[in-house]
C-alpha positions in Angstrom: -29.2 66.9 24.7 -29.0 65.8 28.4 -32.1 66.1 29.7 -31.5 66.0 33.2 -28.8 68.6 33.0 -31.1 70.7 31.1 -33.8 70.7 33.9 -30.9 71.2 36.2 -30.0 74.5 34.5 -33.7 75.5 34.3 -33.9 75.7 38.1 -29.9 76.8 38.3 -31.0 79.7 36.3 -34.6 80.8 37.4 -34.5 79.3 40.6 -36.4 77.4 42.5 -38.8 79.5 43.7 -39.9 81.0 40.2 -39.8 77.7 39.0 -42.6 76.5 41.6 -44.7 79.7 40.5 -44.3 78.7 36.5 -45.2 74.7 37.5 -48.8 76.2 38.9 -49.0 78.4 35.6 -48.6 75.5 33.5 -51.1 73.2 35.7 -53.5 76.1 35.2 -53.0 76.1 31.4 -53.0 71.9 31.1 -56.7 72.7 33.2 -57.8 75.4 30.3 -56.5 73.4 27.7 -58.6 70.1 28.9 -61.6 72.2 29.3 -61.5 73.7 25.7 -60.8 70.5 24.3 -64.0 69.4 25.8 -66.0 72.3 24.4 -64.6 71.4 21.3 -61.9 75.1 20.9 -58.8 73.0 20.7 -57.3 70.1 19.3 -55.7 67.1 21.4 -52.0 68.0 20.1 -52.8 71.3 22.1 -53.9 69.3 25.3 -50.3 66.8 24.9 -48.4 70.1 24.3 -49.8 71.2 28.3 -49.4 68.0 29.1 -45.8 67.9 28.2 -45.4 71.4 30.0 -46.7 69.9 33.0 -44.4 66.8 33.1 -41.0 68.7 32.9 -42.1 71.1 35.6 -42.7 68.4 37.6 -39.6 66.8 36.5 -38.0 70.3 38.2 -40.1 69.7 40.9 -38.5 66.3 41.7 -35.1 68.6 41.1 -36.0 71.2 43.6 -37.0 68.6 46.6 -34.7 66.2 46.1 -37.3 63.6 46.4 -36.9 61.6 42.7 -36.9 58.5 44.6 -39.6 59.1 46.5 -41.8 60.2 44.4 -40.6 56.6 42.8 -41.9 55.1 45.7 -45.1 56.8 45.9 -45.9 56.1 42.4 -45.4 52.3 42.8 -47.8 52.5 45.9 -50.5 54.0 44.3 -50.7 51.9 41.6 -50.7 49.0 43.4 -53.1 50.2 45.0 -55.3 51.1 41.9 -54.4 47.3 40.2 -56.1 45.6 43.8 -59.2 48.4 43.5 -59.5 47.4 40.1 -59.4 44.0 40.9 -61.6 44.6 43.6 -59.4 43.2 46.3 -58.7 46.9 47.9 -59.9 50.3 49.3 
């Protein structure tokens, strides 16, 4: 299985603006999920099953925008930035 290709033909076939609306569905359920873990109603495999819901939207996400690199960029930034605050050399 290609995975790109499958996301490809995810947002190919529901489009992009459906896709968008089931990303914030999933981020809602990944939110539910964390919370009844906490409370003690669900397991951790359910919390990595959201988890994993959440990642390939956003891998359609990064699809949609056209913005894989950046988000690249962005990433590496950020956690630089988090390494020198946990070193305590940053903001």
């Amino acid at each position: 299985m290609d995975e790109h290709k499958t996301l490809v033909d995810a947002v190919d076939t529901y489009g992009a603006e459906h896709q968008m609306w089931v990303f914030i569905g999933e981020c809602g359920e990944l939110f539910d999920a964390m919370s009844d873990y906490r409370r003690g109603r669900c397991d951790i495999d359910h919390v990595a099953e959201e988890i994993a819901d959440v990642e390939i939207m956003l891998d359609q996400l990064k699809i949609i925008y056209q913005c894989r690199d950046a988000v690249k960029a962005w990433r590496r930034k950020k956690l630089k930035r988090l390494w020198l605050r946990l070193k305590g050399g940053g903001v």
